[in-house]
One Martini backbone bead per residue (centre of mass of N, CA, C, O) as a GRO file, in nm:
protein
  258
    1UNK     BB    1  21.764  21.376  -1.202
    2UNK     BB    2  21.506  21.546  -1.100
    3UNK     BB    3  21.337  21.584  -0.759
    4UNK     BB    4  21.186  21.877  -0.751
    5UNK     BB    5  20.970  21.902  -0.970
    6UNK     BB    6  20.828  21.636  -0.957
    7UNK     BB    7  20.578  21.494  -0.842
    8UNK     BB    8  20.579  21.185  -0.944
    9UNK     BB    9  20.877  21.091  -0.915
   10UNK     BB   10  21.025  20.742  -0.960
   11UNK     BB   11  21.297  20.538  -0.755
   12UNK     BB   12  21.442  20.315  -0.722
   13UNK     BB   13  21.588  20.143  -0.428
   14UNK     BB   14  21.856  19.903  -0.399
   15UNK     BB   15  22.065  19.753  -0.224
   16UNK     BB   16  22.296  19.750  -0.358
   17UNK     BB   17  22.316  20.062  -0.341
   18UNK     BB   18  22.250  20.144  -0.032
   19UNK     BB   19  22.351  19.918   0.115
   20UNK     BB   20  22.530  19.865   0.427
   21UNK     BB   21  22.684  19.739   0.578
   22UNK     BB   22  22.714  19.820   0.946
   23UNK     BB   23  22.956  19.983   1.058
   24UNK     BB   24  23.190  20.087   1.380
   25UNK     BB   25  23.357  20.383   1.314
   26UNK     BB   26  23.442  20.594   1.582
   27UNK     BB   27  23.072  20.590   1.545
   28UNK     BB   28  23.036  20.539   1.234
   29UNK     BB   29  22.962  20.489   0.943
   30UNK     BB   30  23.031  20.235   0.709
   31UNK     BB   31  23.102  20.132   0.381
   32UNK     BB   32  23.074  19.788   0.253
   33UNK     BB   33  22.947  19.539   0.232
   34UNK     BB   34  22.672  19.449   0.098
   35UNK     BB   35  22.341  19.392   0.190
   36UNK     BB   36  22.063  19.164   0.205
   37UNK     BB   37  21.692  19.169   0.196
   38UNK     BB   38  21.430  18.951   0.234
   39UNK     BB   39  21.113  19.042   0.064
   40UNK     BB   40  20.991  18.906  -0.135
   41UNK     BB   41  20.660  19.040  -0.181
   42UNK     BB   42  20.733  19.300  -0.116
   43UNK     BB   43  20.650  19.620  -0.048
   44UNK     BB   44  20.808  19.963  -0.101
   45UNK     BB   45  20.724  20.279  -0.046
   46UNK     BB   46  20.835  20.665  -0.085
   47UNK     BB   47  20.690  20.968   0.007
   48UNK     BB   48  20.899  21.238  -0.096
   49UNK     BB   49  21.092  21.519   0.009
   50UNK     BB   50  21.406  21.687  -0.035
   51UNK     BB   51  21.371  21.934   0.186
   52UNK     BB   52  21.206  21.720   0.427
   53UNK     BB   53  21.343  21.634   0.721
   54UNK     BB   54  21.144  21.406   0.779
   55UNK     BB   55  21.174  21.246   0.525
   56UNK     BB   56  21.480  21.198   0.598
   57UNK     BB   57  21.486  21.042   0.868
   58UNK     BB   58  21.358  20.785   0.658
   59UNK     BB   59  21.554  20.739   0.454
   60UNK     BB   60  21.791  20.672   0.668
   61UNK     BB   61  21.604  20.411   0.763
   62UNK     BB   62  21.610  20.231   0.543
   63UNK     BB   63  21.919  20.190   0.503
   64UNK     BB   64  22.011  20.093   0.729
   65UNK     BB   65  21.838  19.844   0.694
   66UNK     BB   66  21.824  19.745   0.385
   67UNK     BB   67  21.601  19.866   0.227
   68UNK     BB   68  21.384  19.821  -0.044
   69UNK     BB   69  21.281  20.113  -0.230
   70UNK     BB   70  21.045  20.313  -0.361
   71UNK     BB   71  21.072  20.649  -0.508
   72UNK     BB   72  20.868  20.955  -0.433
   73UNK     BB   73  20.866  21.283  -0.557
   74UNK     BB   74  20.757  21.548  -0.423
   75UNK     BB   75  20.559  21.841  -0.417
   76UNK     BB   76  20.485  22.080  -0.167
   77UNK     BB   77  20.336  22.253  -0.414
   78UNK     BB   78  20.226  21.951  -0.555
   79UNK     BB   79  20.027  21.738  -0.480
   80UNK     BB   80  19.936  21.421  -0.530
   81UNK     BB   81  19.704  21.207  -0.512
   82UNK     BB   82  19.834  20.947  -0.379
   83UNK     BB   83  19.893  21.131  -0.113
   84UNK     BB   84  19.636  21.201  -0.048
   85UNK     BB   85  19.504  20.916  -0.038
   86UNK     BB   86  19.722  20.811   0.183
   87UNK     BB   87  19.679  21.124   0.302
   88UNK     BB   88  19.440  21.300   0.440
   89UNK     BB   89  19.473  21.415   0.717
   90UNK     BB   90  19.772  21.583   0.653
   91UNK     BB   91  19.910  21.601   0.325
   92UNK     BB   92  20.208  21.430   0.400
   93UNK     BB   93  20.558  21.406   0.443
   94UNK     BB   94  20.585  21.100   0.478
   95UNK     BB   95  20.508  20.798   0.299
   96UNK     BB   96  20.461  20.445   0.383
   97UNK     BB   97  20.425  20.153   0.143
   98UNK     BB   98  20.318  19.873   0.262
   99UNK     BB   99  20.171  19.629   0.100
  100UNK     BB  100  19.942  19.865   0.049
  101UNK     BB  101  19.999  20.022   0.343
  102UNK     BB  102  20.019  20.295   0.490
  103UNK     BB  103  20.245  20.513   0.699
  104UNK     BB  104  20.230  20.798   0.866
  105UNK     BB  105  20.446  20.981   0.993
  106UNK     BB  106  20.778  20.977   1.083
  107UNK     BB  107  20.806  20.816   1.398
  108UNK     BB  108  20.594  20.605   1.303
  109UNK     BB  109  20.761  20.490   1.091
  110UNK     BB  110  21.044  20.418   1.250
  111UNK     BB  111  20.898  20.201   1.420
  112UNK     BB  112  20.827  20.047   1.222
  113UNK     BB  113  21.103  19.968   1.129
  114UNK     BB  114  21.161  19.842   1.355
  115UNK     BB  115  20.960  19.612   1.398
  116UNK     BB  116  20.992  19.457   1.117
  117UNK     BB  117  21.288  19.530   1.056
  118UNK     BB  118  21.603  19.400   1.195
  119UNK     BB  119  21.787  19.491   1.036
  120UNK     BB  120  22.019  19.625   1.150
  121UNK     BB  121  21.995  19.855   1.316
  122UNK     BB  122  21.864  20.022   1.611
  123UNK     BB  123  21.676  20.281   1.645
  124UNK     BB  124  21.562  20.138   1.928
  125UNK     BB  125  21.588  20.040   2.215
  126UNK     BB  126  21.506  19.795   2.435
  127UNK     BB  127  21.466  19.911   2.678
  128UNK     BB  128  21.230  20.098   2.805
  129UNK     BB  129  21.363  20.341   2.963
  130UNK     BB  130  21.515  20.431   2.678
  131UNK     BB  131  21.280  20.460   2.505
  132UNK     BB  132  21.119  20.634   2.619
  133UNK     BB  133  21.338  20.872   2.649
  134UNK     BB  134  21.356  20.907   2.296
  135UNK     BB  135  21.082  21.026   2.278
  136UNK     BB  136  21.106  21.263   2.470
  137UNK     BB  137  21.346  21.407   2.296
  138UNK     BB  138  21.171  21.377   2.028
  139UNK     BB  139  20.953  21.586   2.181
  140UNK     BB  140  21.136  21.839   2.247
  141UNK     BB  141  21.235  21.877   1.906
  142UNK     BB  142  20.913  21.918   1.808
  143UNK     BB  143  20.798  22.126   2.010
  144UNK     BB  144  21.072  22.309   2.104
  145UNK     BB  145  21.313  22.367   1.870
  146UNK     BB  146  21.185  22.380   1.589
  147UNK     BB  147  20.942  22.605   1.676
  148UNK     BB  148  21.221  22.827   1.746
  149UNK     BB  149  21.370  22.825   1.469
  150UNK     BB  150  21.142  22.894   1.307
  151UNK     BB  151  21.102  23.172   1.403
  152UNK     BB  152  21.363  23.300   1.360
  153UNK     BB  153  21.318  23.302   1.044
  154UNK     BB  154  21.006  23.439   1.067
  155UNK     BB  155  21.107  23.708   1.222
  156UNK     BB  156  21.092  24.042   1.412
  157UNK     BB  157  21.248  24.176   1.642
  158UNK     BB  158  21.097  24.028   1.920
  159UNK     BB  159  21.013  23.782   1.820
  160UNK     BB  160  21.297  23.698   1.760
  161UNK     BB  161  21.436  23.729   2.031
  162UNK     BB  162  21.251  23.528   2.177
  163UNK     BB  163  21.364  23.304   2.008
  164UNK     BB  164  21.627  23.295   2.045
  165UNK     BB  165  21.607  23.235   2.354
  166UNK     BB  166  21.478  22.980   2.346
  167UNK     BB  167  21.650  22.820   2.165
  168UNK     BB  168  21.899  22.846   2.352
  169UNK     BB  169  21.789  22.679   2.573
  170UNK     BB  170  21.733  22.404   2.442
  171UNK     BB  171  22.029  22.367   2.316
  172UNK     BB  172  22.126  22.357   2.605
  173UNK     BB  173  22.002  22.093   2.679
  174UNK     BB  174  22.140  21.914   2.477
  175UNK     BB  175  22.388  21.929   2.511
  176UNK     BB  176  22.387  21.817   2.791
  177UNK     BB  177  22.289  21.523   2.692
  178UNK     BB  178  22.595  21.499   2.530
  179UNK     BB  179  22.742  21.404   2.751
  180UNK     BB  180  22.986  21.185   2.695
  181UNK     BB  181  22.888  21.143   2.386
  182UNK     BB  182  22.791  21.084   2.041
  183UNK     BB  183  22.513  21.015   2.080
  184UNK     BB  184  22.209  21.040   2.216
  185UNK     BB  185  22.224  20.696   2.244
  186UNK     BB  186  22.545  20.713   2.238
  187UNK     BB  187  22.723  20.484   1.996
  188UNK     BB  188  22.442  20.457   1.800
  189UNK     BB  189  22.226  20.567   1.593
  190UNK     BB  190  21.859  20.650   1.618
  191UNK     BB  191  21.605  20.820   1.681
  192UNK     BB  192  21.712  21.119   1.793
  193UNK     BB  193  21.905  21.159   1.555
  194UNK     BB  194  21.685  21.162   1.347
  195UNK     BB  195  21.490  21.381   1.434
  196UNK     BB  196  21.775  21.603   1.437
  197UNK     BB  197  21.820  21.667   1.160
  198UNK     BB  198  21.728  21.947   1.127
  199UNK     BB  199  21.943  22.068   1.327
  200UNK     BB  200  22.217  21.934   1.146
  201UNK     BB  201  22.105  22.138   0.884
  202UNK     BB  202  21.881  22.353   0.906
  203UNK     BB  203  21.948  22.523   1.113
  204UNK     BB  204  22.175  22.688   0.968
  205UNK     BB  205  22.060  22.791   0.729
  206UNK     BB  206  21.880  22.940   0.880
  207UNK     BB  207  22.017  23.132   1.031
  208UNK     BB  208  22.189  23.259   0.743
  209UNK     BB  209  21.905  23.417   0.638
  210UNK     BB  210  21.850  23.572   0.919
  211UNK     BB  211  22.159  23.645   1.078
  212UNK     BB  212  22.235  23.450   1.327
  213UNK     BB  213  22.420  23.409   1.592
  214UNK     BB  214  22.443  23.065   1.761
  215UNK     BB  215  22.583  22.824   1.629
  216UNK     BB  216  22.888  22.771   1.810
  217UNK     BB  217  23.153  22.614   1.959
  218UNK     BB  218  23.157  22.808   2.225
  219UNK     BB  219  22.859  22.692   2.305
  220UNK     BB  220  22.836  22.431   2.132
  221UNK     BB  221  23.077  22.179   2.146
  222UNK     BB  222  22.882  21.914   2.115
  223UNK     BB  223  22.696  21.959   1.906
  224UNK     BB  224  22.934  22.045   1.738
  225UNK     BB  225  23.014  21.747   1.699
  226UNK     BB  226  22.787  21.587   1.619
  227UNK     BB  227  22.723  21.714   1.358
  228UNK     BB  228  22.978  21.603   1.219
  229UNK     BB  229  22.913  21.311   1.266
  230UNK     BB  230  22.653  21.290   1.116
  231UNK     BB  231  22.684  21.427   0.817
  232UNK     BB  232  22.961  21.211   0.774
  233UNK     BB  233  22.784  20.968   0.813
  234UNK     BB  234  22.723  20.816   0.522
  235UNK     BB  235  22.467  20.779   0.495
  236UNK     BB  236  22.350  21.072   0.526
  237UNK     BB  237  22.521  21.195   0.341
  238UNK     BB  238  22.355  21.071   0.080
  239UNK     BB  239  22.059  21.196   0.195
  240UNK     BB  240  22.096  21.469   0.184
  241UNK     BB  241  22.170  21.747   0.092
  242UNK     BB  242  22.288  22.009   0.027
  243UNK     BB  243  22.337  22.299   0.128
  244UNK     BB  244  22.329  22.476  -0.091
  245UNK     BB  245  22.017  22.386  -0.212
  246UNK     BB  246  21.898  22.486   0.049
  247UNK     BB  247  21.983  22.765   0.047
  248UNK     BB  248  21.820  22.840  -0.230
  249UNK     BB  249  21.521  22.733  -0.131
  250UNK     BB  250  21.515  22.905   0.108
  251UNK     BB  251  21.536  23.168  -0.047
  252UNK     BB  252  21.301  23.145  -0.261
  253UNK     BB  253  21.056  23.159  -0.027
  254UNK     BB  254  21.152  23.435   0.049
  255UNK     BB  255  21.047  23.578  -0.249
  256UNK     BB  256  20.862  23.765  -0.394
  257UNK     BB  257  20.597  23.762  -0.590
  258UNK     BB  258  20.527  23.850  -0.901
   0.00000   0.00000   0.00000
């Protein structure tokens, strides 16, 4: 089944097939006996695209929870009239219909899950300043660290040098962030991790697009230890694409068009 071309093909994902009870071996998840969550007469849909860094976050975070829900796969270049009218004021991915009501945008979504669904780790930490926290960082990583990365893919001559400068200077914050740590929030994959997933898998693609050497074990020996034990951990490594055809997909869009 391609998940690339159609603009709205759907695939129902049901905890049998997904849902791993949640253990942590050496900080990573492990799949064992699945867990079934009780949805009664529950109704979950995820509008999502398989490129989409953001749509991955909500992904990763239904399988956590052991959440069953139906897959609709978007075409980010033919948007389904579906998306578009669950989403008319941004008409992105990813949205998720609960009990035929969408909530849109990924962070909003990922707080909804962790507020309806107990099941599974918790996304959110309990303490507030904990939680305060956990925003805080997943708002310098989309406001900061990703439209520097994605800048450095776009850009040429001095405004390229410029973006590689912003980005190392971010990266190098994260770094210090995960000092001592496995995951960004502790011991256990959270919000900020699920927010990182673009810096864990697309980051490097685009590196290697634009011909950039940045991201290297002698400069963040920190970060790339979390991005290998991210990538690694059973739900993550089954939800991510593979990054070969990640990184043919994006090197298709900067074919010029014939």
């Amino acid at each position: 089944m391609n998940l690339k071309i159609h603009s709205t093909l759907t695939t129902t994902i049901t905890a049998s097939q997904i849902t791993p009870r949640v253990r942590k071996e050496k900080g990573q998840f492990s799949v064992k006996e699945p867990i079934f969550v009780t949805m009664g007469d529950q109704e979950v849909k995820l509008f999502a695209a398989w490129s989409s860094s953001f749509s991955k976050r909500v992904e990763i975070a239904l399988k956590m929870k052991g959440i069953n829900y139906k897959y609709v796969a978007e075409s980010l270049s033919n948007k389904s009239p579906e998306l578009l009218r669950y989403n008319p004021v941004h008409k992105k991915v990813p949205v998720v219909i609960h009990n035929g009501k969408p909530i849109c945008e990924s962070l909003v979504i990922l707080e909804y899950i962790d507020e309806i669904w107990k099941s599974g780790p918790s996304i959110l930490p309990e303490d507030p300043h904990a939680r305060a926290m956990a925003r805080f960082w997943v708002s310098f990583i989309d406001e900061k660290c990703s439209p520097a990365i994605k800048r450095i893919y776009r850009s040429q001559g001095e405004e390229r040098e410029k973006a590689v400068q912003d980005a190392t200077e971010h990266l190098e914050t994260l770094e210090n962030e995960l000092r001592g740590k496995k995951f960004f929030g502790g011991d256990e994959i959270g919000l900020v991790d699920l927010s990182a997933t673009f810096i864990a898998l697309w980051l490097g693609v685009l590196l290697e697009l634009a011909g950039v050497e940045l991201l290297t074990k002698e400069k963040f020996p920190r970060l790339c230890e979390w991005i290998d034990i991210y990538l690694n951990c059973s739900i993550v490594k089954e939800t991510l694409p593979a990054r070969e055809d990640l990184l043919d997909h994006l090197r298709s869009l900067r074919r010029p068009a014939k």
